[in-house]
C-alpha positions as CSV (number, residue, x, y, z in Angstrom):
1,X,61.1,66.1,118.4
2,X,62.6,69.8,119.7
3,X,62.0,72.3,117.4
4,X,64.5,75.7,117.4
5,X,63.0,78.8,117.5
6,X,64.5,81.9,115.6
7,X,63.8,85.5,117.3
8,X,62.2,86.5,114.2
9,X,60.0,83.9,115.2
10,X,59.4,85.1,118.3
11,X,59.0,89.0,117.1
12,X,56.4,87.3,114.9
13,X,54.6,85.9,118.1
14,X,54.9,89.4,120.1
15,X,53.4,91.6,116.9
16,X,50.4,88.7,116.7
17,X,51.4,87.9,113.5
18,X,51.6,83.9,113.4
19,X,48.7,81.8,113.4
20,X,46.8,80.0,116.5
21,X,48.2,76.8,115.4
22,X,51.9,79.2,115.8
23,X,50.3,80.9,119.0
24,X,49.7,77.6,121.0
25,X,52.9,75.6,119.4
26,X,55.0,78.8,120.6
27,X,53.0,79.1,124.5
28,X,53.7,75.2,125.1
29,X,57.1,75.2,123.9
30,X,57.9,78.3,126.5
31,X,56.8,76.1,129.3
32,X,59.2,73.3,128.5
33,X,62.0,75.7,127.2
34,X,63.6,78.1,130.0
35,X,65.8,79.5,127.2
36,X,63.5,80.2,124.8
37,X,61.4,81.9,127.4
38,X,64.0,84.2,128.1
39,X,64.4,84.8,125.1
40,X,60.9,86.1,124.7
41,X,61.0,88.3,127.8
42,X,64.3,90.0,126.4
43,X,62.8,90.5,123.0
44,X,59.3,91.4,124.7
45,X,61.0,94.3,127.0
46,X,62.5,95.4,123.5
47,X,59.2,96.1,122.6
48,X,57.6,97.4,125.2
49,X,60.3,100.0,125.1
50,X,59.5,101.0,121.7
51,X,57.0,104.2,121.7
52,X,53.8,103.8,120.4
53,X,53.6,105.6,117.2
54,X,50.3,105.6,114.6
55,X,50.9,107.5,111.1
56,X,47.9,110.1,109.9
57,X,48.2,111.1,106.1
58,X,47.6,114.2,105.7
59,X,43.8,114.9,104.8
60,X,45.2,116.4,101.1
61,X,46.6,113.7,100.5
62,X,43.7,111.4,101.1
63,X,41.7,114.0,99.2
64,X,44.7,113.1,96.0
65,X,44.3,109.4,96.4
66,X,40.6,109.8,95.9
67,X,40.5,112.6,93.2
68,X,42.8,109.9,91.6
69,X,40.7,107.0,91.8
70,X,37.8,108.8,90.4
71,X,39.4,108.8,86.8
């Protein structure tokens, strides 16, 4: 049975966000599938293009969030 893969599918498999059973399912079908594997390295080089970015609240507003959660 072929199974179709969407490409939020296969964002899900770049970000690490499916399963093993996902993982493994998704890594065999790219051996078989020549489209599906380019696919993967277009969406993949989409990525890798993106800048890193990590967020830092502010340290008042942690100090809010826990001035809050004392009440």
């Amino acid at each position: 049975m072929t199974h179709t893969y969407t490409d939020q599918q296969i964002i899900r498999f770049i970000y690490s966000e499916c399963d093993l059973f996902e993982k493994l399912e998704m890594e065999f079908a790219m051996e078989d599938d020549s489209t599906l594997l380019e696919t993967y390295h277009e969406l993949k080089e989409g990525f890798d293009a993106l800048p890193r970015v990590t967020f830092s609240p502010r340290k008042s507003s942690i100090d809010a969030i826990l001035a809050y959660s004392c009440r």
